[in-house]
Backbone as numpy.savetxt, mean C-alpha at the origin, in Angstrom:
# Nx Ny Nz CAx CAy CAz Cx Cy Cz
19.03 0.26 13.67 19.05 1.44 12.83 17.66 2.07 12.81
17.77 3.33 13.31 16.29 3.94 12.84 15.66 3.62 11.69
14.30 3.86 11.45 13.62 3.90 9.90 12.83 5.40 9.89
13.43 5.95 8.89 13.31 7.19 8.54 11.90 6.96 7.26
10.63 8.05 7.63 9.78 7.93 7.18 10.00 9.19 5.78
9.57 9.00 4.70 9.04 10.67 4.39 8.46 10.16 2.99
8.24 11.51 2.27 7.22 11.14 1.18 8.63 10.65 -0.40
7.64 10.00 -1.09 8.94 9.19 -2.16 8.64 10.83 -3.36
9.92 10.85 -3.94 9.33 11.63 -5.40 10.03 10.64 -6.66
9.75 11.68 -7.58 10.19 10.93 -8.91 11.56 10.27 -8.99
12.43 11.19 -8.11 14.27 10.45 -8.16 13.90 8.63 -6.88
12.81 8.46 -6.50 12.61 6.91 -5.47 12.14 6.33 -6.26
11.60 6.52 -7.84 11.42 5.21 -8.38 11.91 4.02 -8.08
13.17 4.08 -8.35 13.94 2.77 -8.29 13.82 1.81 -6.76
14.07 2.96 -5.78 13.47 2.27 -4.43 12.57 1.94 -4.22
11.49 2.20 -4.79 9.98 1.69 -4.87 9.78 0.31 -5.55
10.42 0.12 -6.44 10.61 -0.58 -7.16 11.24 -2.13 -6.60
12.11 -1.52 -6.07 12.60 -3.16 -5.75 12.10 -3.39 -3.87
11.57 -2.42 -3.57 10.75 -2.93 -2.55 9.55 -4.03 -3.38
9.24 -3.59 -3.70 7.98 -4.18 -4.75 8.50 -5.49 -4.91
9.75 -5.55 -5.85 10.20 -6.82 -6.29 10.51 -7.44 -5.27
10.82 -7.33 -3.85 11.37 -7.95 -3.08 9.93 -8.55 -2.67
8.90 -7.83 -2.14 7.64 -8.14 -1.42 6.51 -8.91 -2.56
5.98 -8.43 -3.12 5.43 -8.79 -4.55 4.36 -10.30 -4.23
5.61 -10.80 -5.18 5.45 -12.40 -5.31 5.24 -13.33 -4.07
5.95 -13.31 -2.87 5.95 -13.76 -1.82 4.74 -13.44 -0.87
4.19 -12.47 -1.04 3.09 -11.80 -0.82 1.87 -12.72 -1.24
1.55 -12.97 -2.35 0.43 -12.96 -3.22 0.55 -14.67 -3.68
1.92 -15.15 -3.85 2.14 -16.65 -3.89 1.24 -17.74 -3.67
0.57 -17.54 -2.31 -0.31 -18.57 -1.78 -1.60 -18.02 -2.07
-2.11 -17.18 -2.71 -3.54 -16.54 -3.17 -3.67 -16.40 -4.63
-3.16 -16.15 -5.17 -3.34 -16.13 -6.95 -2.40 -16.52 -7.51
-2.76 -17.11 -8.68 -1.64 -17.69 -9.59 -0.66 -17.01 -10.31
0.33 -17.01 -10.77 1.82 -16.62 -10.63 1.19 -16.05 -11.90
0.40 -16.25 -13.14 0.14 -14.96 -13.86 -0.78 -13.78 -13.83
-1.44 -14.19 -12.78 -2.10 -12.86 -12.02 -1.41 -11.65 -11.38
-0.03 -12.61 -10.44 1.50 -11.60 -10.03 1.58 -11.16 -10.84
2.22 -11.91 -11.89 2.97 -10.97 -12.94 2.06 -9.50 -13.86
1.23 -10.77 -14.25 0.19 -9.07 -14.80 -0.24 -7.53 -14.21
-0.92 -8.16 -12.64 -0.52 -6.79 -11.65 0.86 -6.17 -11.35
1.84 -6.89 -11.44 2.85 -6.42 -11.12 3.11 -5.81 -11.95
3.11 -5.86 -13.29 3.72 -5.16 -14.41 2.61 -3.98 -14.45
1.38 -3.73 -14.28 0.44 -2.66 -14.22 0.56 -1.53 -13.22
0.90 -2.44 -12.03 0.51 -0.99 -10.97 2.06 -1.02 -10.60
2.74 -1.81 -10.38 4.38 -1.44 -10.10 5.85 -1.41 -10.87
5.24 -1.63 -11.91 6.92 -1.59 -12.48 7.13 -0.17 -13.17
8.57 0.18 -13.27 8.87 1.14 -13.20 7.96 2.29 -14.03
7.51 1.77 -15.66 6.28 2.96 -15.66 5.58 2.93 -15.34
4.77 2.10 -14.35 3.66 2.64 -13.59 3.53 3.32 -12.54
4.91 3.15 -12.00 5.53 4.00 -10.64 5.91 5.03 -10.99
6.44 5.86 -12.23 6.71 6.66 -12.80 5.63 7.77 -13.20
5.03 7.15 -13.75 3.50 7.49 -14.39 2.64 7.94 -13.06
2.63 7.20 -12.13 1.69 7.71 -10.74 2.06 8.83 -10.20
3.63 8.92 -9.98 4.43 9.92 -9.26 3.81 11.29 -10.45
4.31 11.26 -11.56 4.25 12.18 -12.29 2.99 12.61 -12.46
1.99 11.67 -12.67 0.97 12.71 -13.03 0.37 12.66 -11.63
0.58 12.76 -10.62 -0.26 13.00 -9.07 -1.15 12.30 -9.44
-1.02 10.82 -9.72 -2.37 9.93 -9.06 -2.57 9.46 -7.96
-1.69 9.55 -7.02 -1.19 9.61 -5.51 0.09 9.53 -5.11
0.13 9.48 -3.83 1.15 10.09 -3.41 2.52 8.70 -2.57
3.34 8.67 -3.02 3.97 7.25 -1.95 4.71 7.92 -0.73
4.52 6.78 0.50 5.41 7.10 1.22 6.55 6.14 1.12
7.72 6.30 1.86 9.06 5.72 1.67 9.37 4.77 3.53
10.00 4.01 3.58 10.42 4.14 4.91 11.67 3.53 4.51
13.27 4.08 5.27 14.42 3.87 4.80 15.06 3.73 6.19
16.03 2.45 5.59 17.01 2.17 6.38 18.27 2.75 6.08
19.06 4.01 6.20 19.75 4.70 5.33 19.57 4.37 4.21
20.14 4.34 3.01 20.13 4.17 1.58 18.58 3.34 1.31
18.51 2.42 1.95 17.58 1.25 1.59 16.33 1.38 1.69
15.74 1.15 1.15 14.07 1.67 1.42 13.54 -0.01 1.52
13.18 0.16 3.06 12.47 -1.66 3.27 10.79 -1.87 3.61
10.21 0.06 3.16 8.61 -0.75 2.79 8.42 0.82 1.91
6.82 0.74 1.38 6.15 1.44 0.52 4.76 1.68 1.08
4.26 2.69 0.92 2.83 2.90 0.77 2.23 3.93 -0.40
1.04 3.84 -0.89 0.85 4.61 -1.63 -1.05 4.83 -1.47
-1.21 6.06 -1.42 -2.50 6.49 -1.21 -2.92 7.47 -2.14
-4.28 7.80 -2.03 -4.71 9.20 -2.47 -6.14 9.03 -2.22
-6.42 11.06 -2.65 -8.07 10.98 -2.09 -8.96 10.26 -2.99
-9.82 10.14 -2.28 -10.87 9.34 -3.12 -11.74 10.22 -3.88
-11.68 10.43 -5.14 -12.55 10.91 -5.97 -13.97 12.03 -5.40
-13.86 13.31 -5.49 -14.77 14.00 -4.92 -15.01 14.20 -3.24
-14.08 13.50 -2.83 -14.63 13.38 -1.03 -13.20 13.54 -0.27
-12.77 14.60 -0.40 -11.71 15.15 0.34 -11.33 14.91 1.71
-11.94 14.47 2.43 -12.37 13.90 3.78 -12.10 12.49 3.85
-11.65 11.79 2.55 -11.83 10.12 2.38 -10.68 9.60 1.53
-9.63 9.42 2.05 -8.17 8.76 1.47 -8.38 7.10 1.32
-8.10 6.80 0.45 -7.63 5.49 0.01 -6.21 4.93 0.13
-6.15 3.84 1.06 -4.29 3.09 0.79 -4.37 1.82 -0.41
-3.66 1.79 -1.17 -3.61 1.37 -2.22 -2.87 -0.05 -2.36
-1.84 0.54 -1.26 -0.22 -0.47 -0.95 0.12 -0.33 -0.25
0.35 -1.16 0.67 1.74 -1.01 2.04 2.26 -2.34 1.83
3.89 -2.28 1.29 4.49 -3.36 1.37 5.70 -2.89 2.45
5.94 -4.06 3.18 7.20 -4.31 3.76 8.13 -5.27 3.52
9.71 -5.30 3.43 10.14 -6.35 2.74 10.12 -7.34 4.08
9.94 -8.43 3.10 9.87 -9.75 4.22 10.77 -9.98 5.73
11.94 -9.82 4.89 12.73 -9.67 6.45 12.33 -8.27 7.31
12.19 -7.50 7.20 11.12 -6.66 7.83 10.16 -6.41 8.34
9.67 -7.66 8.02 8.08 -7.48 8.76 8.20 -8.03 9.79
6.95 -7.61 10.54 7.09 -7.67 12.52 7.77 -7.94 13.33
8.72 -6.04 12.64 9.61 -5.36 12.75 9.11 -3.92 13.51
7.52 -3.90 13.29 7.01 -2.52 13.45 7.50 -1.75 12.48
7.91 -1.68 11.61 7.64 -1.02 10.19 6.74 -0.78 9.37
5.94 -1.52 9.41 4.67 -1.56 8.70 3.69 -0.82 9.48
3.49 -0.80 10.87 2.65 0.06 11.58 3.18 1.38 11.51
4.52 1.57 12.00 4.71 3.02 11.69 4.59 3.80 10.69
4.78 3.05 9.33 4.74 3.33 8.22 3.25 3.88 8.16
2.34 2.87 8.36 1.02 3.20 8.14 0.53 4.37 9.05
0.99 4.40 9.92 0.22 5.63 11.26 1.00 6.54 10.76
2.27 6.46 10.01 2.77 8.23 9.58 2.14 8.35 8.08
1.24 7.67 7.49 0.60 7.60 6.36 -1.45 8.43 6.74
-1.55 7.55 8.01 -2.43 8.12 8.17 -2.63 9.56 8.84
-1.34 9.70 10.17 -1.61 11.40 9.98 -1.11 12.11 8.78
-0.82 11.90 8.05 0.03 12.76 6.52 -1.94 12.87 5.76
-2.29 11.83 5.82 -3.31 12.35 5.16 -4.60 12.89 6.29
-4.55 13.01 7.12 -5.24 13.57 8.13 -4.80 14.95 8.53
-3.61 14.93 8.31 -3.29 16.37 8.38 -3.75 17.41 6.85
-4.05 16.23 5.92 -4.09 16.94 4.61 -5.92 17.26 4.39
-6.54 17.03 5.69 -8.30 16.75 5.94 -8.81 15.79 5.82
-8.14 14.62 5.84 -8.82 13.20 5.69 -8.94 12.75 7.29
-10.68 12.45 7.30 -11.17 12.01 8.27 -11.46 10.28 8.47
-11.10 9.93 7.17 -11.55 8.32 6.68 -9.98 8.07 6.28
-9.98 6.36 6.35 -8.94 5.84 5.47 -9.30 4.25 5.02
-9.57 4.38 3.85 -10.49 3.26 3.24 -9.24 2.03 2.43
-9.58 0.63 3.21 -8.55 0.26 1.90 -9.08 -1.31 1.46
-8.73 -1.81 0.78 -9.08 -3.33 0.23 -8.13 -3.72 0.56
-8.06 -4.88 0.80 -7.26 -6.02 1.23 -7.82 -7.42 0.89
-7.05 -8.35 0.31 -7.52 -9.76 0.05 -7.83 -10.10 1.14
-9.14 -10.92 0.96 -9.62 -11.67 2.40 -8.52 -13.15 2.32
-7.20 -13.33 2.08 -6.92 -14.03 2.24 -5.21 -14.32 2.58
-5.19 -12.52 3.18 -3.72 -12.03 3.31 -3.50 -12.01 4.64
-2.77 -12.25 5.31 -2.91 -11.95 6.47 -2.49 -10.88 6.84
-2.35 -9.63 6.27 -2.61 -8.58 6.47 -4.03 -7.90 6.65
-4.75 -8.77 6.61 -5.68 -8.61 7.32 -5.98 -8.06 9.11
-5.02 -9.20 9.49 -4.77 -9.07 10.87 -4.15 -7.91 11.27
-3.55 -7.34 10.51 -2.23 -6.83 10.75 -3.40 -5.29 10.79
-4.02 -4.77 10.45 -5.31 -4.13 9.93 -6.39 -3.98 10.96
-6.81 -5.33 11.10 -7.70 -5.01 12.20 -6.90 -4.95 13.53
-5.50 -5.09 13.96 -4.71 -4.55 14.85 -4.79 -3.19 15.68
-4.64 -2.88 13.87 -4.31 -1.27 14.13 -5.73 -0.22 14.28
-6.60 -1.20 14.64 -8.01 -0.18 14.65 -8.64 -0.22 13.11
-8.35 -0.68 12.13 -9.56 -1.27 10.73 -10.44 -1.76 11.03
-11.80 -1.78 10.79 -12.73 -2.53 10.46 -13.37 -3.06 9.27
-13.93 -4.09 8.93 -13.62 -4.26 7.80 -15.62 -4.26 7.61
-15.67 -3.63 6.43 -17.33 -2.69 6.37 -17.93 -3.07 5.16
-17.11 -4.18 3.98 -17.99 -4.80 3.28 -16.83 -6.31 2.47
-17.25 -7.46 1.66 -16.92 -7.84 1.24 -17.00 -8.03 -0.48
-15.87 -7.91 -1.23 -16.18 -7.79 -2.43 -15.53 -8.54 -3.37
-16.10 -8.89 -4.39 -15.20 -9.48 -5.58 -15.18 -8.29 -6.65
-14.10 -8.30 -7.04 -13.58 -7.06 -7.94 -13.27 -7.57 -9.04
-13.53 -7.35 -10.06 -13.05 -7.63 -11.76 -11.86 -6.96 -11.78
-10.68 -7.63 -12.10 -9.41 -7.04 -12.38 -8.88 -7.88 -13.54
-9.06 -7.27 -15.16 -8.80 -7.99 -16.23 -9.66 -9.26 -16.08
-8.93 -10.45 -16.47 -9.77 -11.75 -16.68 -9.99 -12.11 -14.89
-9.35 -11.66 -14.35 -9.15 -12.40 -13.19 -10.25 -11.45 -11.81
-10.19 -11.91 -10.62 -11.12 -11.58 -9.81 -10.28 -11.39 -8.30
-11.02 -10.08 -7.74 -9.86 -9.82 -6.24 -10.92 -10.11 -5.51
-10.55 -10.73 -4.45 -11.46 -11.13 -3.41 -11.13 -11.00 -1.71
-12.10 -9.41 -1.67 -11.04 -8.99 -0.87 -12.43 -8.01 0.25
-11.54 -7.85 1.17 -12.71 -7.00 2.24 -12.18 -5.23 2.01
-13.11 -4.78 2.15 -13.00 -3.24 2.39 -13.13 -3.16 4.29
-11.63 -2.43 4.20 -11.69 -2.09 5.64 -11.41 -0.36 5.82
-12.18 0.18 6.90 -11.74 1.46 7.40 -11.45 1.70 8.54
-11.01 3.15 8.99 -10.50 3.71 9.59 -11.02 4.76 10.00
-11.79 5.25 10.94 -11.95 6.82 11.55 -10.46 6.98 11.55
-9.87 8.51 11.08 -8.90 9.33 11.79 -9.17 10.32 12.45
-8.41 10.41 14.08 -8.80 11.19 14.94 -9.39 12.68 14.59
């Protein structure tokens, strides 16, 4: 079945959503403890926070669908003052999906969407302990600093990787 790319709006909550729930936990399992999941999860993905992003344009998601089904997510936006410099926030794919080439396409129709929108950069964090890492420096990322991030009580430990876009 093809996977049909395009941008999510306010009526894809729900598909956003249980991509999330499907990817999530399984994701993050072997790197932080199961109340670190839950706390991020309930902050940046459950339904009002997915709601809340869409609505007030704190960025933008993309969708990728298997007819009805939506089997990954991304979500970006510009980076504060530098129009030229997009941030990815999220790219989930659901598990049975992955390296599927879903996740690359997803991401390369993420990065011309914001390259077409003047973004010359695409900046993102990633746990240094995901292997999406790999998946990253694949696709042409480099990864340009290492950081620990304060997130509530807890700490992300993760590389900043970029992207020239053509």
């Amino acid at each position: 079945m093809e996977t049909d790319l395009r941008l999510a709006t306010s009526d894809d909550v729900a598909l956003i959503y249980d991509v999330a729930r499907a990817t999530w936990e399984p994701t993050y399992r072997d790197i932080v403890s199961q109340e670190q999941i839950a706390t991020m999860f309930e902050d940046l993905l459950s339904i009002p926070a997915i709601t809340r992003q869409i609505e007030q344009n704190e960025g933008t998601y993309a969708l990728a669908l298997e007819g009805n089904t939506a089997v990954g997510f991304a979500y970006v936006n510009c980076w504060p003052d530098e129009p030229r410099r997009y941030k990815l926030h999220r790219l989930y794919v659901r598990p049975a999906e992955q390296r599927s080439g879903t996740g690359r396409r997803l991401l390369e129709w993420v990065e011309q969407y914001v390259f077409d929108l003047g973004a010359h950069e695409l900046i993102l964090n990633v746990s240094r302990y995901n292997s999406a890492v790999d998946f990253y420096l694949k696709l042409g990322y480099e990864t340009i600093d290492t950081v620990d991030v304060p997130y509530r009580e807890y700490w992300l430990n993760d590389y900043v990787m970029k992207k020239a876009l053509r």
